[in-house]
C-alpha positions as CSV (number, residue, x, y, z in Angstrom):
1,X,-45.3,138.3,-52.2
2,X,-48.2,136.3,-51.2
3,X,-51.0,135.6,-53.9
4,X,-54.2,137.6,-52.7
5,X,-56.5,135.3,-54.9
6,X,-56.4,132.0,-53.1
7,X,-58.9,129.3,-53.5
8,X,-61.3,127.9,-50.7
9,X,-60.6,131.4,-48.2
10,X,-62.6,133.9,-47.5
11,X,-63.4,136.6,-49.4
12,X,-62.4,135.0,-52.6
13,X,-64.9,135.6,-55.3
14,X,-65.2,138.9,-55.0
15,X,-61.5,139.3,-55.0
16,X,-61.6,136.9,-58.2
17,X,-64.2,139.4,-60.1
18,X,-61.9,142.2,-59.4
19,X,-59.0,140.3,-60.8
20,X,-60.7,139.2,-64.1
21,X,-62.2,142.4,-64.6
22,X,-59.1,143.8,-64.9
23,X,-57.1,141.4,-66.7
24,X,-59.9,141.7,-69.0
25,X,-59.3,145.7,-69.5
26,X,-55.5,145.0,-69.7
27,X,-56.1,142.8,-72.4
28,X,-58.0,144.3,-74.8
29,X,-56.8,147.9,-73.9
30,X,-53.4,147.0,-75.4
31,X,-54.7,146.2,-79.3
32,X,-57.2,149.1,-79.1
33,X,-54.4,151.5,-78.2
34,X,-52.1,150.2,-81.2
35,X,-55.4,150.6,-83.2
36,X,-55.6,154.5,-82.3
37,X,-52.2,155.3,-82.7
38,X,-51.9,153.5,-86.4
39,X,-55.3,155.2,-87.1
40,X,-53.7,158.9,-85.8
41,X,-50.3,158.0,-87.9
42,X,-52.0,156.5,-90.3
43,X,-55.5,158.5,-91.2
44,X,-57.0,155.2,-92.5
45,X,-58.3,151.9,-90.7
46,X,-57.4,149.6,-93.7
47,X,-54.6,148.2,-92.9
48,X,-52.4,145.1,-92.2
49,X,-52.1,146.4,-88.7
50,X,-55.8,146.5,-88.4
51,X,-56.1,143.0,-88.4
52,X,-53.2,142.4,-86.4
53,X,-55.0,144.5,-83.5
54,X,-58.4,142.4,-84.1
55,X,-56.3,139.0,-83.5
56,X,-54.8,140.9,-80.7
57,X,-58.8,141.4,-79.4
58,X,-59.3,137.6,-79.1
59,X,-57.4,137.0,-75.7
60,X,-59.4,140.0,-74.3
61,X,-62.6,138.9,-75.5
62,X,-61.5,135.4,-74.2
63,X,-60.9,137.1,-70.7
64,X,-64.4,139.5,-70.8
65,X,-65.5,136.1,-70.9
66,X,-64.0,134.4,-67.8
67,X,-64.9,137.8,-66.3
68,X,-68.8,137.5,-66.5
69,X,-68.9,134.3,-65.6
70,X,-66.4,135.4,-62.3
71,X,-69.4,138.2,-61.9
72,X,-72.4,135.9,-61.7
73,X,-70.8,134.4,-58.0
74,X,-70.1,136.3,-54.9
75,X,-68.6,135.4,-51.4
76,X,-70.2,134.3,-48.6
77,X,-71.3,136.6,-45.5
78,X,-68.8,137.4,-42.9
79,X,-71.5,135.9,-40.2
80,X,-71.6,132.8,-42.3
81,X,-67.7,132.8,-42.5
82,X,-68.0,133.5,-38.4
83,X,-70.4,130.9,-37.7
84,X,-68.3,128.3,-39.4
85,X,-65.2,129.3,-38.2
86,X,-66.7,128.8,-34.7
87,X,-68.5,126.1,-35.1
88,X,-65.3,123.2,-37.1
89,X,-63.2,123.1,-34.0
90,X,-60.0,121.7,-35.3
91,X,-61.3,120.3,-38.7
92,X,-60.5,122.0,-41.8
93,X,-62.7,124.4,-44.1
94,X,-62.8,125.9,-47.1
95,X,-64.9,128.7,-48.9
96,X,-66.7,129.9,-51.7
97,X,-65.9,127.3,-54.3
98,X,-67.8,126.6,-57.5
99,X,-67.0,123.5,-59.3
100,X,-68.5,122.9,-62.8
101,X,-69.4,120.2,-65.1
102,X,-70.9,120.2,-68.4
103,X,-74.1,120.3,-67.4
104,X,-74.2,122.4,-64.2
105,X,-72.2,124.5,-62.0
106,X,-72.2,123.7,-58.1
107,X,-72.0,126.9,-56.1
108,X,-70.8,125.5,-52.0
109,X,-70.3,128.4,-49.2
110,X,-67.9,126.1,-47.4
111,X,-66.8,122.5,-47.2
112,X,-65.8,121.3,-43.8
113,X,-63.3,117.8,-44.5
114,X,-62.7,115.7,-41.4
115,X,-61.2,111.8,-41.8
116,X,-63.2,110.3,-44.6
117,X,-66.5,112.9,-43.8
118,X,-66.7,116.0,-46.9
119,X,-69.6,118.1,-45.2
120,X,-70.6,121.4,-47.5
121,X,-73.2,124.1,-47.7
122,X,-74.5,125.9,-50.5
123,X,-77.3,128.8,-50.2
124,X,-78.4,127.9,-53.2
125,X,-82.1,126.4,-52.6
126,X,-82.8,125.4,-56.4
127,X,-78.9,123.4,-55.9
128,X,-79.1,119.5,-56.5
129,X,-77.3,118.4,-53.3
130,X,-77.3,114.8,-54.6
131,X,-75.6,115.6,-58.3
132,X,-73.3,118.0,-56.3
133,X,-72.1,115.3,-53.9
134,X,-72.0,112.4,-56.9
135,X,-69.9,115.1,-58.7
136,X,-67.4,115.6,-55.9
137,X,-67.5,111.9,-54.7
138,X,-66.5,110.8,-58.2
139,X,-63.9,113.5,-58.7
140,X,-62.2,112.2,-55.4
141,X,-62.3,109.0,-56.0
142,X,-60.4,109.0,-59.5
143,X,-58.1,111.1,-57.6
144,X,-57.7,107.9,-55.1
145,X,-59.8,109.7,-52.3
146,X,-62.9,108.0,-50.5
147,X,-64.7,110.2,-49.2
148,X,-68.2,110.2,-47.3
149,X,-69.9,113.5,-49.2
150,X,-72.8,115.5,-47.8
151,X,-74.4,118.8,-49.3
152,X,-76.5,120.3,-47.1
153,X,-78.3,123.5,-48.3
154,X,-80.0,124.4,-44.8
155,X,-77.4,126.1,-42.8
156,X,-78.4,124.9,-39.5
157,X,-78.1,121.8,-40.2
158,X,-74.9,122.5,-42.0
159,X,-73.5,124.1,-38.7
160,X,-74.6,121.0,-36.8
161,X,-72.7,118.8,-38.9
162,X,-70.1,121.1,-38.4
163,X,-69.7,121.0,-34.6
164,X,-70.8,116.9,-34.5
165,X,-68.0,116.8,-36.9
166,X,-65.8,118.9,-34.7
167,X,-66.5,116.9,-31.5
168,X,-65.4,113.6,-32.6
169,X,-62.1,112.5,-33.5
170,X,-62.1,112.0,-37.3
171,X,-61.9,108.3,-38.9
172,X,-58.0,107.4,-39.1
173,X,-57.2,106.9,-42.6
174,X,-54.2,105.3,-43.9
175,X,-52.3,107.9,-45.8
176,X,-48.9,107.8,-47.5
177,X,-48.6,111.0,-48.8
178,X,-49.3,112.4,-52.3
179,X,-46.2,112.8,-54.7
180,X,-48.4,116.2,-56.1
181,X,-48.7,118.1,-52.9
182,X,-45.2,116.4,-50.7
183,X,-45.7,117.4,-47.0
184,X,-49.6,117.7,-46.9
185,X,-52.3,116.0,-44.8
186,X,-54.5,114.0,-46.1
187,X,-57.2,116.5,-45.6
188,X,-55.0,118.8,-47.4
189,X,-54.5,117.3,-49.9
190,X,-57.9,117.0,-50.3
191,X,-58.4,120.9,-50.4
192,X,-56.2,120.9,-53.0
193,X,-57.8,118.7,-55.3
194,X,-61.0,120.8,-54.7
195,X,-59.3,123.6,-55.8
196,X,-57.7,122.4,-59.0
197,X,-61.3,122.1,-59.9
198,X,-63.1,124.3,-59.0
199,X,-63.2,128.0,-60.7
């Protein structure tokens, strides 16, 4: 069965807040049902299984967590989606990712990767494009990727890009292959370091 929730396609963050919102009811549904039945047997809430069930709250609690912070992203517009899909040609791109840091989280729409060129777009206006690009250059560089990095956050410019990206063949790079992800492209390979980061 393939996995529904996959990183960098379309449609992914709203799929993602479905997911966590229900792991999150899974997991604490479990300690406060084994709360009401000892409580029903029982007749009293003082008891060794009482504590039991609030240890069992943790992970649930835990995944509410995860769950909110899921909620406070959503996925980009199908025209969006359209409009990029149109305008990369033959390059690769990815969706809806948002990669964080301890200071900030980066919210991008889509990342086009061609060659050594990492085009995104974020519809986030208040987004610092430069920080977002340092933070991506300097996570693919320690994962032995040089890559030109570019966040644009006006999307017609971003769809240029896109289509000047598509009409020229990318920069050959010298690449051996990555022992992590055998049998992948350079570009990716790429994608897949993106997604081990990003939420």
């Amino acid at each position: 069965m393939k996995n529904t929730l996959q990183k960098g396609s379309f449609g992914y963050l709203n799929k993602l807040k479905v997911h966590e919102w229900l792991k999150a009811l899974l997991y604490l549904s479990i300690p406060i049902a084994v709360y009401i039945a000892v409580l029903l047997i029982n007749g009293e809430q003082i008891t060794i299984i009482t504590v039991m069930v609030l240890v069992g709250c943790i992970p649930g609690c835990n995944q509410t967590v995860h769950a909110i912070l899921a909620t406070r992203y959503h996925s980009i517009d199908r025209t969006l989606y359209e409009e990029v899909e149109e305008a990369k040609g033959e390059r690769l791109a990815v969706y809806e990712y948002v990669f964080t840091t301890y200071e900030k989280n980066y919210y991008i729409d889509s990342i086009i990767i061609s060659g050594r060129e990492l085009a995104g777009y974020s519809s986030d206006a208040k987004l610092d494009t430069v920080a977002a690009a340092e933070h991506l250059t300097k996570i693919l560089r320690q994962n032995s990727y040089k890559q030109n990095v570019k966040i644009i956050t006006d999307r017609k410019a971003f769809l240029s890009r896109a289509r000047d990206l598509a009409q020229r063949m990318p920069e050959e790079v010298p690449f051996r292959g990555d022992d992590r992800y055998p049998g992948l492209s350079r570009e990716e390979v790429i994608r897949e370091v993106l997604n081990s980061i990003s939420l």
